[in-house]
Backbone of each chain as ProteinMPNN parsed JSONL, in Angstrom:
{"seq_chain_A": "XXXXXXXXXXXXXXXXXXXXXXXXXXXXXXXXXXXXXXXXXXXXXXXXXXXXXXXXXXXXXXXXXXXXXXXXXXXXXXXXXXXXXXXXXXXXXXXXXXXXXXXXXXXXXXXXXXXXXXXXXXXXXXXXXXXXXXXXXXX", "coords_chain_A": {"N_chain_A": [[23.87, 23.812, -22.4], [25.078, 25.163, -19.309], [25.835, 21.968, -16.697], [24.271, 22.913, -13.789], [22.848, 21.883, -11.523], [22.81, 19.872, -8.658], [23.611, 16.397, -7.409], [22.047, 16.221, -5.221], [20.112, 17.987, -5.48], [19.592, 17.527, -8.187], [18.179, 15.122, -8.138], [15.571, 15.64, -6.456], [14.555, 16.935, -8.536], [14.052, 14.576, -10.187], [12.377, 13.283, -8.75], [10.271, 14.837, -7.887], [9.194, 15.437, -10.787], [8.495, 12.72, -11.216], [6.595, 12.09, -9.767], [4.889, 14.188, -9.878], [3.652, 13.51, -12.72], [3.016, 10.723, -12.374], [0.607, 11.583, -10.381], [-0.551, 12.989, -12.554], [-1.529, 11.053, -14.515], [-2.086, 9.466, -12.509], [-4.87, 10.601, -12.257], [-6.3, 10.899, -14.518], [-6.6, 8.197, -14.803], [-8.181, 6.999, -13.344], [-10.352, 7.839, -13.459], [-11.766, 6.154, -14.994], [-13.9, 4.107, -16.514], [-15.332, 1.618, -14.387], [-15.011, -1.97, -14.468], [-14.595, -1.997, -17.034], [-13.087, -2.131, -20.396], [-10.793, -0.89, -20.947], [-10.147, 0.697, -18.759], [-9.006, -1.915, -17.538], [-6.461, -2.4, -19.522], [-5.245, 0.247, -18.693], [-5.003, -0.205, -15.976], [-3.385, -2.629, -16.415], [-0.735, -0.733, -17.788], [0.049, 0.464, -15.414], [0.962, -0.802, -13.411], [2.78, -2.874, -15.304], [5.054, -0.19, -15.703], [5.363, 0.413, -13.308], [7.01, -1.491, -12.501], [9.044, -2.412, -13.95], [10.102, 0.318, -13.997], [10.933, -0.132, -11.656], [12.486, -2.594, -11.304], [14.472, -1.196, -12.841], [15.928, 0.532, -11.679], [16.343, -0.935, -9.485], [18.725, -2.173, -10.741], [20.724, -0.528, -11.697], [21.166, 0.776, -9.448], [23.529, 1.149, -6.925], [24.829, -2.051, -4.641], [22.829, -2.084, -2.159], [21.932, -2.736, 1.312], [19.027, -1.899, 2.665], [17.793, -2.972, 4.73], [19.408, -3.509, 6.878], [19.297, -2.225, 8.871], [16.878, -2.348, 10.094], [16.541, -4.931, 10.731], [18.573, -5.19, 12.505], [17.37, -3.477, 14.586], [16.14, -2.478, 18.07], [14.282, -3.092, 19.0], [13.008, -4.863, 16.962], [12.165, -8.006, 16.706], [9.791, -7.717, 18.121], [8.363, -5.753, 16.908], [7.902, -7.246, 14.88], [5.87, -9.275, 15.811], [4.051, -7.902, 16.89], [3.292, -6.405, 14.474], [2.26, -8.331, 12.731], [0.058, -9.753, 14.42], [-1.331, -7.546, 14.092], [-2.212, -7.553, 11.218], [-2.734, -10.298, 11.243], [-5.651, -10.264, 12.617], [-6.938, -8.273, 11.438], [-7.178, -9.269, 8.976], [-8.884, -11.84, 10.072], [-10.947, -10.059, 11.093], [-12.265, -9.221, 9.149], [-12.922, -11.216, 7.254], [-15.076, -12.052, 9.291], [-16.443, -10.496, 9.156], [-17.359, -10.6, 6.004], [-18.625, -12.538, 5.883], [-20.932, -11.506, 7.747], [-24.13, -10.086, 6.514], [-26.344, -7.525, 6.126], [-24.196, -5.909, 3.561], [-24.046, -3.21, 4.684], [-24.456, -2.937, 7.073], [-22.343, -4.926, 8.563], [-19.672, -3.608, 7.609], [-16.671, -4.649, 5.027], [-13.62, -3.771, 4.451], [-13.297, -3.529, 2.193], [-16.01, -2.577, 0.813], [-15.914, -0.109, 2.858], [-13.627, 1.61, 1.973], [-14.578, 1.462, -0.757], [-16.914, 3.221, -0.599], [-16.047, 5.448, -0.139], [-14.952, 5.689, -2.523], [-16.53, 7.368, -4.683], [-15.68, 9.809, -4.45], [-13.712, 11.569, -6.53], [-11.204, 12.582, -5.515], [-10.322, 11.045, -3.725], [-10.34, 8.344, -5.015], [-8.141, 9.483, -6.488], [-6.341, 9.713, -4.561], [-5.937, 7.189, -3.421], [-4.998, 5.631, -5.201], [-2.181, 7.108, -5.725], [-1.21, 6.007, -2.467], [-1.545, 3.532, -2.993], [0.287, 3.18, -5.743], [2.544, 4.213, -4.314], [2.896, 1.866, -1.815], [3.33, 0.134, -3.689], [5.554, 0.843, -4.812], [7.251, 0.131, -2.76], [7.216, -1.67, -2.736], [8.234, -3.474, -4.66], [10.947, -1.907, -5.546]], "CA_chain_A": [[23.428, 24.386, -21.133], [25.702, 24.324, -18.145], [24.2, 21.306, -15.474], [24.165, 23.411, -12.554], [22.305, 21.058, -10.306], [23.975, 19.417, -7.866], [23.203, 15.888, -7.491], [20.942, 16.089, -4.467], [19.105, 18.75, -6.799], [18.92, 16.93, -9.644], [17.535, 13.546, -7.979], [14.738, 15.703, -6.2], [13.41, 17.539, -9.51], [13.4, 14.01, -10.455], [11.035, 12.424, -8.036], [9.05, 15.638, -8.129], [8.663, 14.766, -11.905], [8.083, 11.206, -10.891], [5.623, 12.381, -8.696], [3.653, 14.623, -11.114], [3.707, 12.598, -13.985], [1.903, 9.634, -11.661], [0.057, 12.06, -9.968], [-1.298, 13.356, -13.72], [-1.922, 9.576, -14.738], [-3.486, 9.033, -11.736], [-6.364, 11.682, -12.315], [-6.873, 10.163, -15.321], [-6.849, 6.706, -14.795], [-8.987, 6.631, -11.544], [-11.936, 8.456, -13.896], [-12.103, 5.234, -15.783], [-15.557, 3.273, -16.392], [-14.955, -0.111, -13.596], [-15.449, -2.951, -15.353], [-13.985, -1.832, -19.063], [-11.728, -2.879, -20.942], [-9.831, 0.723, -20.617], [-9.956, 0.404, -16.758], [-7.966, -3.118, -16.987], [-5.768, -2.157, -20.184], [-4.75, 1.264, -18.418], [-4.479, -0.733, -14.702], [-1.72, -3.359, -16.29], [-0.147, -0.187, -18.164], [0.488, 1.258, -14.428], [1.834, -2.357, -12.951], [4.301, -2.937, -15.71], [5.709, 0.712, -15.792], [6.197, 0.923, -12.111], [7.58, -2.904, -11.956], [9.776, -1.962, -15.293], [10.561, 1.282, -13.612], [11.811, -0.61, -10.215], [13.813, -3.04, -11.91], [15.866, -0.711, -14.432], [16.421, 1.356, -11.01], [17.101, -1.692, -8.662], [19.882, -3.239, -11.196], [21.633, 0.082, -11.897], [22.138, 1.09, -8.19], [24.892, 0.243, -6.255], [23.902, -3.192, -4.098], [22.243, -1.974, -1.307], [21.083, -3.241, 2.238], [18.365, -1.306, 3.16], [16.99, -3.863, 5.781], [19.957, -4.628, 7.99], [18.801, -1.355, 10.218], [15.132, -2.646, 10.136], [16.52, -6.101, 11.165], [19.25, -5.382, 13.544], [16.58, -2.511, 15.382], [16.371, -3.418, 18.909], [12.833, -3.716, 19.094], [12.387, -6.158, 15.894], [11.073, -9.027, 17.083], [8.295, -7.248, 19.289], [7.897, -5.338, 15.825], [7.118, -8.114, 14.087], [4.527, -9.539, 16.645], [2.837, -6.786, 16.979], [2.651, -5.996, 12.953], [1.779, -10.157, 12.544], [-0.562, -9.913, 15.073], [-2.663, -6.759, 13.647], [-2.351, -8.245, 10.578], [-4.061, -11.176, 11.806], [-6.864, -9.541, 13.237], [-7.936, -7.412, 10.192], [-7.545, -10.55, 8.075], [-9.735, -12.641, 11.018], [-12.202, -9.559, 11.31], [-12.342, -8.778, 7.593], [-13.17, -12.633, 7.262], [-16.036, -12.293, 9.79], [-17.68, -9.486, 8.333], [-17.648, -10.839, 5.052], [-19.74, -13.713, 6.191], [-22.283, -11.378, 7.723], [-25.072, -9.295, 5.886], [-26.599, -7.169, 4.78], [-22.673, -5.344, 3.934], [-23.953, -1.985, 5.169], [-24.362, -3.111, 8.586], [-21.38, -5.006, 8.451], [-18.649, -3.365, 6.6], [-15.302, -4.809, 5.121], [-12.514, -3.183, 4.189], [-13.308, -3.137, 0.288], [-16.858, -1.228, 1.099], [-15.532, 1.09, 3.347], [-12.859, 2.759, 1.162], [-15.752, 1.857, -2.181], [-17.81, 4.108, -0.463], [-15.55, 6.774, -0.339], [-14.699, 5.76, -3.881], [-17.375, 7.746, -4.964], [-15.313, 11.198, -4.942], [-13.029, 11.338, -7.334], [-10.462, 12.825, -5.325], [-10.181, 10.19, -2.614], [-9.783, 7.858, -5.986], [-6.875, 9.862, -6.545], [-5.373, 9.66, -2.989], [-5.921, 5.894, -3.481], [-4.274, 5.329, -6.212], [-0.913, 7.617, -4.805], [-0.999, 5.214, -1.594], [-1.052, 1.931, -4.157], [1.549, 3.297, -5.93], [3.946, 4.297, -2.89], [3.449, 0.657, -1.54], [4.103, -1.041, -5.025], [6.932, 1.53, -5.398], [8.606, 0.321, -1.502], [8.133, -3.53, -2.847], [9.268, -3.5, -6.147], [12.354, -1.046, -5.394]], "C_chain_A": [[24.265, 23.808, -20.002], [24.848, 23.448, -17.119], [25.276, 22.379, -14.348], [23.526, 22.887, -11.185], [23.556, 20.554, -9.592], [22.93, 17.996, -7.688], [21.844, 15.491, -6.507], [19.649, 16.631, -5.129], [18.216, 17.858, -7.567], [17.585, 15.655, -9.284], [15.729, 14.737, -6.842], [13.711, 16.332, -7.201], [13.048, 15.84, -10.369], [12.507, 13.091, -9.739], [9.884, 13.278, -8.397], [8.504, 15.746, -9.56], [8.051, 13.928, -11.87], [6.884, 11.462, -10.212], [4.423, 13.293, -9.254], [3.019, 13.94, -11.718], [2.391, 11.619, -13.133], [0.696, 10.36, -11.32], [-1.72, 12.269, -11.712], [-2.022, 12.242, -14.361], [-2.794, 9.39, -14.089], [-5.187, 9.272, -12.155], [-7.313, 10.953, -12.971], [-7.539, 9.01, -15.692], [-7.779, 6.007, -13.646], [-10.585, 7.589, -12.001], [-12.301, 7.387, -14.799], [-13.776, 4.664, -15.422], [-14.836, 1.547, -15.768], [-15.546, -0.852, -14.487], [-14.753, -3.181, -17.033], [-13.029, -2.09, -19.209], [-10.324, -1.813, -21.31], [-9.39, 0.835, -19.61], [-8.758, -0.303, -16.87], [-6.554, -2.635, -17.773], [-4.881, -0.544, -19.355], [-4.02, 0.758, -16.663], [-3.001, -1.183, -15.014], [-0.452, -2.17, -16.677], [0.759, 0.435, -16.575], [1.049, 0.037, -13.666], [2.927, -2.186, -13.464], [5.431, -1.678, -16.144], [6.084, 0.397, -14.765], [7.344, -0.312, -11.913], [8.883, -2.653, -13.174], [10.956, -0.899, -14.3], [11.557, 0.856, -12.481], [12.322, -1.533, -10.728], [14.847, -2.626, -12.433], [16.925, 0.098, -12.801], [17.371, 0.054, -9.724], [18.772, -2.261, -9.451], [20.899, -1.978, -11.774], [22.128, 0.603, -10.621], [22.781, 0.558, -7.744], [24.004, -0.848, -5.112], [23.783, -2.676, -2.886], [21.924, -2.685, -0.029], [20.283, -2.638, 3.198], [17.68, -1.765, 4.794], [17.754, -4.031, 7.321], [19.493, -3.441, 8.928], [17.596, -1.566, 10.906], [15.75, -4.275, 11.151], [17.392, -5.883, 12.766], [18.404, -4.315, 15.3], [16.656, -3.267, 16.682], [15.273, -3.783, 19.731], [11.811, -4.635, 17.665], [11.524, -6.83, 15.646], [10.17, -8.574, 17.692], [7.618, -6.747, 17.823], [7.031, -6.128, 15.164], [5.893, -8.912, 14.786], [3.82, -8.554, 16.934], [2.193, -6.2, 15.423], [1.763, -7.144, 12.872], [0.321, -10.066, 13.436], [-1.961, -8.683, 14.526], [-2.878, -7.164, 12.576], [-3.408, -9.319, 10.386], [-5.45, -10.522, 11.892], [-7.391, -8.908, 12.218], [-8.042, -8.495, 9.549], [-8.941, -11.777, 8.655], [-11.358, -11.584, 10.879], [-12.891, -9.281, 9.932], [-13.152, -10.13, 6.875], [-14.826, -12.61, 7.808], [-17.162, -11.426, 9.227], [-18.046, -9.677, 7.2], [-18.633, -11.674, 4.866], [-21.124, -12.9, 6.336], [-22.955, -10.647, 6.459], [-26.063, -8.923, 6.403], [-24.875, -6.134, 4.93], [-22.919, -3.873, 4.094], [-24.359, -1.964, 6.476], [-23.356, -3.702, 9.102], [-20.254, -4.669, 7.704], [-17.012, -3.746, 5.902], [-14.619, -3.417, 5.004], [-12.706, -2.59, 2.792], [-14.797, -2.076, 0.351], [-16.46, -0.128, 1.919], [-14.94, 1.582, 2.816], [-13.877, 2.551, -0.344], [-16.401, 2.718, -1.737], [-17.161, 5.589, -0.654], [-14.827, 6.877, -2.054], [-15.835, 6.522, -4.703], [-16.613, 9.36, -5.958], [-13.967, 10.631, -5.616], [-11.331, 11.96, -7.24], [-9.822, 11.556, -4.252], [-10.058, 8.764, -3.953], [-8.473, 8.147, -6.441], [-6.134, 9.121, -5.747], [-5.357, 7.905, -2.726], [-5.258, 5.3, -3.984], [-2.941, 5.84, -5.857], [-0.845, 6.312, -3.613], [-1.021, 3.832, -2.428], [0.397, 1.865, -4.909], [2.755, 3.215, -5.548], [4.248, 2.656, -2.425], [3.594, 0.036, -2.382], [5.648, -0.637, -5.418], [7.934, 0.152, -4.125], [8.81, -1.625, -2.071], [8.773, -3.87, -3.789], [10.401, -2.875, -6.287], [13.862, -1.369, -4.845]], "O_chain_A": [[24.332, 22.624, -19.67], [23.727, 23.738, -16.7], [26.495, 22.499, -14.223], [23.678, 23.372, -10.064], [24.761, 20.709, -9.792], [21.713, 18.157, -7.766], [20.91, 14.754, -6.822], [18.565, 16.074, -5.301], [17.026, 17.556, -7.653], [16.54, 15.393, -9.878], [14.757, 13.99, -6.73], [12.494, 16.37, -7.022], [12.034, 15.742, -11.059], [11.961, 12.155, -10.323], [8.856, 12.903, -8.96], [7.343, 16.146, -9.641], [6.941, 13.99, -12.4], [6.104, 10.516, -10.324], [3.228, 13.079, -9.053], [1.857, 13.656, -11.427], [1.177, 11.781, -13.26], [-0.339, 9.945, -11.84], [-2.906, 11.964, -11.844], [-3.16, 12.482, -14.765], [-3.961, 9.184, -14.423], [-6.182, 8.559, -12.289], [-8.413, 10.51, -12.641], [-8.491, 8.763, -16.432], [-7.95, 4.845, -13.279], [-11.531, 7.901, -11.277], [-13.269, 7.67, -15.503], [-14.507, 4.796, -14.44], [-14.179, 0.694, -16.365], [-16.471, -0.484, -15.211], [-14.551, -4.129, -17.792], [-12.114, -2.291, -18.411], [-9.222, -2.058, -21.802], [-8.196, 1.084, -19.443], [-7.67, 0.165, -16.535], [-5.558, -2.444, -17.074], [-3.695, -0.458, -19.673], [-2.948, 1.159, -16.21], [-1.941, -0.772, -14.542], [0.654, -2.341, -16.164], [1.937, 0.788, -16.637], [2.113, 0.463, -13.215], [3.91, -1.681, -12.922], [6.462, -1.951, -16.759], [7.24, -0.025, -14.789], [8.386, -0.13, -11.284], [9.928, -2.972, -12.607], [12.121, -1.145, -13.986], [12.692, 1.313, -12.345], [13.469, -1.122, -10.547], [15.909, -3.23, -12.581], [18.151, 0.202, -12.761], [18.519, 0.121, -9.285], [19.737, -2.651, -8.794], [21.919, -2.384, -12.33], [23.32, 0.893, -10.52], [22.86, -0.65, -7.97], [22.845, -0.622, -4.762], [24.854, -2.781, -2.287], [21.402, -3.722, -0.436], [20.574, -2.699, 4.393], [17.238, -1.041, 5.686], [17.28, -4.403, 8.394], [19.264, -3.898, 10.048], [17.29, -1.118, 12.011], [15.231, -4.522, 12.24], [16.987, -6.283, 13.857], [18.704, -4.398, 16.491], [17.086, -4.421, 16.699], [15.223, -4.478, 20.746], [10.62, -4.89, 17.487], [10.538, -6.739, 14.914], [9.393, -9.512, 17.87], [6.517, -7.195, 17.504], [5.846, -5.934, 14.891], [4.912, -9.112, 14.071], [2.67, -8.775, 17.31], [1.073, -5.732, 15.215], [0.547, -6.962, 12.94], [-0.629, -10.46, 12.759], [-3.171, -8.905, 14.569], [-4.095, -7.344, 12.522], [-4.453, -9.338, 9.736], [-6.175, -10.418, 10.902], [-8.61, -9.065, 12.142], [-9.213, -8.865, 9.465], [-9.717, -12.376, 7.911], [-12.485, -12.031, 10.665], [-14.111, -9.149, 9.841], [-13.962, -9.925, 5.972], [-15.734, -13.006, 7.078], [-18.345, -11.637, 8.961], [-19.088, -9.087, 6.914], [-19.415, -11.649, 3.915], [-22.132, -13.124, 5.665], [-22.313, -10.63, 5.409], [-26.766, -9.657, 7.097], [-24.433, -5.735, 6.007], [-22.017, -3.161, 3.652], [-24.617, -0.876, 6.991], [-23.096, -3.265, 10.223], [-19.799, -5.608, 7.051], [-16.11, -3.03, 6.338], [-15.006, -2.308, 5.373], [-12.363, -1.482, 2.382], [-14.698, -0.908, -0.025], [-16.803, 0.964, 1.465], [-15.447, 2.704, 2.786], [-13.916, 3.548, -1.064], [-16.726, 3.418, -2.696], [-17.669, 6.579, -1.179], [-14.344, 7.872, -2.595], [-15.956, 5.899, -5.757], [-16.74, 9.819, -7.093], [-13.351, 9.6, -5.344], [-10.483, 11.956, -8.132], [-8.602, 11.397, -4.261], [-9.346, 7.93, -3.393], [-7.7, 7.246, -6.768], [-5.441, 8.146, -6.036], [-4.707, 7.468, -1.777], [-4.75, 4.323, -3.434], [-2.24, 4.867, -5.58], [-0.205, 5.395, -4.129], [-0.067, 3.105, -2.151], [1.29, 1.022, -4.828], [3.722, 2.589, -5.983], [5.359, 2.138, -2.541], [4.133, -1.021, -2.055], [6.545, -1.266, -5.98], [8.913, -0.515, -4.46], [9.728, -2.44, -1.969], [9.814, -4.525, -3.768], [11.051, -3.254, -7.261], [14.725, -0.491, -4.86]]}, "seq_chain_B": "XXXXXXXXXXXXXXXXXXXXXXXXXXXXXXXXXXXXXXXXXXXXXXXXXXXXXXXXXXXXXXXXXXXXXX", "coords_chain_B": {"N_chain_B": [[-20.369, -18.201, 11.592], [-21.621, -15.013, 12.787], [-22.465, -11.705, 13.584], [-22.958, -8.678, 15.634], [-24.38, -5.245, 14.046], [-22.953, -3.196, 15.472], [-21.208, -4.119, 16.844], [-19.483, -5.388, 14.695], [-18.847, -2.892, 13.751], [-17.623, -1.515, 16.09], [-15.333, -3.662, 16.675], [-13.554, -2.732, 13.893], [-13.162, 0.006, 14.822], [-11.725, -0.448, 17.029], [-9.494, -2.089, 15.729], [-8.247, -0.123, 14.024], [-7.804, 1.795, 15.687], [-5.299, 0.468, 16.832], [-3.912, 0.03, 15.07], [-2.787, 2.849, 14.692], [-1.814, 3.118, 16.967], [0.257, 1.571, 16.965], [1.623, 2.316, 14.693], [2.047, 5.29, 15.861], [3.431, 4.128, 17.828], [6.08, 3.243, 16.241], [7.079, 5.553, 14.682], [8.225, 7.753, 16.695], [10.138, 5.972, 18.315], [11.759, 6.078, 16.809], [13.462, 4.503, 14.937], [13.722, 1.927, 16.833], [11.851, 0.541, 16.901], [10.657, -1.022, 14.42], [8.909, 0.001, 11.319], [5.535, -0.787, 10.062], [5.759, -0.638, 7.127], [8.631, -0.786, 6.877], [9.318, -3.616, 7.762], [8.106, -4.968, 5.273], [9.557, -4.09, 3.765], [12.135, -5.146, 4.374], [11.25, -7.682, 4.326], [11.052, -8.088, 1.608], [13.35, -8.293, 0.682], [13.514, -11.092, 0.163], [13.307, -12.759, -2.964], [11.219, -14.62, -3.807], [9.535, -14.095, -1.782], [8.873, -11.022, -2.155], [7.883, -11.431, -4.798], [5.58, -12.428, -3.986], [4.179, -10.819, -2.586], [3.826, -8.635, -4.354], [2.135, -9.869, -5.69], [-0.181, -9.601, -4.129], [0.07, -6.744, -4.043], [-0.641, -6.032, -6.84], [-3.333, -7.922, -6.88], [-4.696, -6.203, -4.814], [-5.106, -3.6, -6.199], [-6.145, -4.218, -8.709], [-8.749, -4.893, -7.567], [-9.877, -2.704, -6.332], [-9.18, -0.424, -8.463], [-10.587, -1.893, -11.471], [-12.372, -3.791, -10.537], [-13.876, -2.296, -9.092], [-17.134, -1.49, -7.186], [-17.866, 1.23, -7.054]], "CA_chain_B": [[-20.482, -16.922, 12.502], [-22.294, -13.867, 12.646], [-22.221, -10.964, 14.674], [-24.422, -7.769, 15.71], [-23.472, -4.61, 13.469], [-22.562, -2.533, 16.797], [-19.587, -5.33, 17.302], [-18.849, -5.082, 13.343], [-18.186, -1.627, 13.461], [-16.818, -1.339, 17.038], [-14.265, -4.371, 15.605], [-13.036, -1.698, 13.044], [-12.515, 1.039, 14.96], [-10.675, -0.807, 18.065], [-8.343, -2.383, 15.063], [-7.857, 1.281, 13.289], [-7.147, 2.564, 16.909], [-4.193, -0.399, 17.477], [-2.526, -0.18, 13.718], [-2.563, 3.819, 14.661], [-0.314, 3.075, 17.99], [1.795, 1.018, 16.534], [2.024, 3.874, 13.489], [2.841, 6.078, 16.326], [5.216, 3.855, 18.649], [7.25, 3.364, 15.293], [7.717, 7.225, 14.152], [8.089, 7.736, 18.081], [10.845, 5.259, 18.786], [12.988, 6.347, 16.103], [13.961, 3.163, 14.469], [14.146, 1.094, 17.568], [10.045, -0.206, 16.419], [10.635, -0.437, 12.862], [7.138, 0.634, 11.215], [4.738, -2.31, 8.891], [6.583, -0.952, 5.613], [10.321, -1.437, 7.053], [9.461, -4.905, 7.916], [7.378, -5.362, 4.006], [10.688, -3.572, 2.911], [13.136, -6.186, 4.75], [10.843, -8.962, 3.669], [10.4, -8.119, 0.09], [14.163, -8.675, -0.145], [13.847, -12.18, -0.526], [12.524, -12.524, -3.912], [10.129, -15.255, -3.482], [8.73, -13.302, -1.078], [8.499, -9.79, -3.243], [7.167, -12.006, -5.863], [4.117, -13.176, -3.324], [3.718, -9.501, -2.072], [3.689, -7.884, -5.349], [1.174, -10.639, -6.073], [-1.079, -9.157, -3.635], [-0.369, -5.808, -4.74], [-1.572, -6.168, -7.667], [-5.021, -7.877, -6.713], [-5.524, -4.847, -4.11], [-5.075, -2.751, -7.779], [-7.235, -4.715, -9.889], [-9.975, -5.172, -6.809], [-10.657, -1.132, -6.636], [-9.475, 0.225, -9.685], [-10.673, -2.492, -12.174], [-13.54, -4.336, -10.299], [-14.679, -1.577, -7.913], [-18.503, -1.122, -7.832], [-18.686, 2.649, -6.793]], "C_chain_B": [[-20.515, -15.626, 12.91], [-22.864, -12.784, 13.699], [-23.24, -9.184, 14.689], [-23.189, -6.277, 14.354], [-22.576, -3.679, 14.324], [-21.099, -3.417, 16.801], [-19.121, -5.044, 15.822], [-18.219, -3.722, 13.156], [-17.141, -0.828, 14.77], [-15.652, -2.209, 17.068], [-13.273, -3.399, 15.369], [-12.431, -0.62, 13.861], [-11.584, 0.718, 16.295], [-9.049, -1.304, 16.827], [-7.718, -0.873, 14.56], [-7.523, 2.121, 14.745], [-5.849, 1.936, 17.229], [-3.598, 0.116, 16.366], [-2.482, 1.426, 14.38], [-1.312, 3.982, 15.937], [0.25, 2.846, 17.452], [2.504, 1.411, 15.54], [3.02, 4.643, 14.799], [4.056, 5.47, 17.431], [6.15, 3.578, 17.43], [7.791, 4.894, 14.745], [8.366, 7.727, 15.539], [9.97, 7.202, 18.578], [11.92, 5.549, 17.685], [14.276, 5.483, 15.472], [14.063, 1.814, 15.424], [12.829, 0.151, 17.036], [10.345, -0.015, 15.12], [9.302, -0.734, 12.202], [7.061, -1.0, 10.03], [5.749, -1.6, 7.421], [8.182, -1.196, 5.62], [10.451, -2.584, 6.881], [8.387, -5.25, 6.103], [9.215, -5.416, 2.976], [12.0, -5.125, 3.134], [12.46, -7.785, 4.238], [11.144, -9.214, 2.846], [11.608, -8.011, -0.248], [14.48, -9.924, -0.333], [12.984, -12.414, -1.542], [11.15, -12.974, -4.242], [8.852, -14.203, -2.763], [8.307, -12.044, -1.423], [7.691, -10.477, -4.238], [5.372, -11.654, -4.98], [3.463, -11.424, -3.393], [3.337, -8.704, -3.119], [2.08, -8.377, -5.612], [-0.136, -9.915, -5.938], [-1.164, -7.865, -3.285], [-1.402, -5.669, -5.898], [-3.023, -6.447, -7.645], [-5.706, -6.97, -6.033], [-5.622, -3.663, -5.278], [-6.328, -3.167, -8.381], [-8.61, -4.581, -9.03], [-10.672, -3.617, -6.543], [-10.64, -0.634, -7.241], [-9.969, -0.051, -10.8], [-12.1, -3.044, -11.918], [-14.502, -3.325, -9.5], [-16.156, -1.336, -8.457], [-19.085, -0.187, -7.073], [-19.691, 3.202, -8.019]], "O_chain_B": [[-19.507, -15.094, 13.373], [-23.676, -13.112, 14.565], [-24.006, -8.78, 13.814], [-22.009, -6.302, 14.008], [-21.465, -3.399, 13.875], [-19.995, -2.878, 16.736], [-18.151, -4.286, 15.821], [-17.208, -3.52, 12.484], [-16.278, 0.037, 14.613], [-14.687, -1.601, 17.531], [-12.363, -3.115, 16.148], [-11.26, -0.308, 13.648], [-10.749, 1.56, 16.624], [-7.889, -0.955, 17.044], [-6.543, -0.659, 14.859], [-6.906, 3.18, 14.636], [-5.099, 2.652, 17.893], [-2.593, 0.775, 16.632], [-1.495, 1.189, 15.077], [-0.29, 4.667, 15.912], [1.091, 3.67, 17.092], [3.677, 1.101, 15.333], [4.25, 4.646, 14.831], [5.114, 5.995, 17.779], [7.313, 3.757, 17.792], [8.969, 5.113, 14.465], [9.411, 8.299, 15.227], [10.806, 7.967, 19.058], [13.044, 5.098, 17.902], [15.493, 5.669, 15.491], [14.423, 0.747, 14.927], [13.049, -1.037, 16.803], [10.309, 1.121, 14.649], [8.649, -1.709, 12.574], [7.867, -1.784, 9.529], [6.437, -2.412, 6.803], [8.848, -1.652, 4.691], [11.326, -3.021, 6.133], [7.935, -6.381, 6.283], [9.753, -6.149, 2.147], [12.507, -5.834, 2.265], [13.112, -8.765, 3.879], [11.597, -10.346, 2.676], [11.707, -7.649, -1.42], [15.542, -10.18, -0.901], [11.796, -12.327, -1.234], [10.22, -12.314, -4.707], [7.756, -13.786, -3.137], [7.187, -11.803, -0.973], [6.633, -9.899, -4.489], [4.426, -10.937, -5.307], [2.539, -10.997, -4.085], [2.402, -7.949, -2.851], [1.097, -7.642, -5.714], [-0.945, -9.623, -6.818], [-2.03, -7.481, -2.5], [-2.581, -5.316, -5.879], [-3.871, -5.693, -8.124], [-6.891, -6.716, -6.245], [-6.406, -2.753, -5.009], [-7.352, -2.493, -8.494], [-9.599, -4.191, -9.651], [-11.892, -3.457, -6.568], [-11.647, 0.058, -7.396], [-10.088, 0.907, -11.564], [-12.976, -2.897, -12.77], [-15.7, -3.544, -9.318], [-16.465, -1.084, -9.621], [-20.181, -0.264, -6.519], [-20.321, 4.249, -7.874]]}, "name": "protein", "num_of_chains": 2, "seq": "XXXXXXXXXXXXXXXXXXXXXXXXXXXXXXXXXXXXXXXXXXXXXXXXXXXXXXXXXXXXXXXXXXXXXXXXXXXXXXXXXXXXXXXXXXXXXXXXXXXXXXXXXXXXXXXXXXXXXXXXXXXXXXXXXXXXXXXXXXXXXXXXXXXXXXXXXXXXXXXXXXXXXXXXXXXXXXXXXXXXXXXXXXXXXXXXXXXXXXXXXXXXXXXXX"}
């Protein structure tokens, strides 16, 4: 079969593979029973693929410096005090609320998206956003 | 130290109103604000430091898809 792609082509039918595929996993793996031993065994299976996956890809591309535009930006440093700083603050308020009770008058962070863990689509869409940021650190 | 739930939940939504500026002065500014995953991205190339971060990938993994008690 002639390749007829062109490489921009080719590399977007494979994300949009990449992007199924997880997607199809996801479904699956986000209808698990919490607690089981299927849950954890199917969790590490999705760790050491993606961490597998972003190594084989980091050590065959050409060496990269994705950062120096992020670093040399010319609002940086304000960047980073202002990320550092909200940072803080959810970690400080996340802290305080954990202390109080009862946790449906105070809510963290982990009940507020458990509650919406309920539907099994918003489990999905959870799992996609875990992925994406394990993809941008491991990559 | 323990606080009313009115302040617990007004907390939340003053923080989820700030990370949302600073969402939009980074898409906005057009690289000059580089957004919370540029600066994760520029971090997480020193390895140590990808190591840590992964770290605490992972436990945000295991803590809703593994332990969650929906």
């Amino acid at each position: 079969m002639p390749n007829s792609l062109g490489p921009t082509a080719l590399r977007r039918l494979q994300i949009l593979a990449a992007s199924s595929a997880t997607l199809v996993y996801g479904w699956w793996f986000t209808d698990r029973q919490p607690f089981s031993a299927n849950a954890l065994i199917d969790f590490l299976i999705s760790v050491g693929v993606l961490i597998a996956v972003a190594v084989a890809r980091r050590q065959r591309s050409a060496p990269r410096t994705p950062d120096r535009p992020t670093r040399e930006a010319s609002r940086f440093r304000a960047a980073v005090v202002v990320w550092s700083a909200v940072g803080a603050v959810v970690v400080g308020w996340e802290l305080i609320a954990f202390r109080s009770l009862p946790r449906s008058a105070h809510p963290t962070i982990s009940s507020l998206i458990e509650s919406s863990e309920q539907y099994h689509v918003a489990r999905l869409g959870l799992f996609a956003v875990w992925i994406a940021l394990g993809w941008t650190l491991a990559s | 130290m323990t606080i009313s739930r009115s302040l617990t939940i007004a907390g939340w939504v003053v923080i989820g109103a700030a990370f949302a500026m600073a969402c939009v002065a980074s898409l906005v500014s057009r690289g000059r604000f580089p957004s919370a995953v540029a600066l994760l991205r520029a971090a997480a190339r020193n390895v140590a430091v990808r190591v840590i971060l992964l770290a605490g990938w992972v436990w945000i993994g295991w803590h809703f898809f593994v332990r969650t008690s929906r």
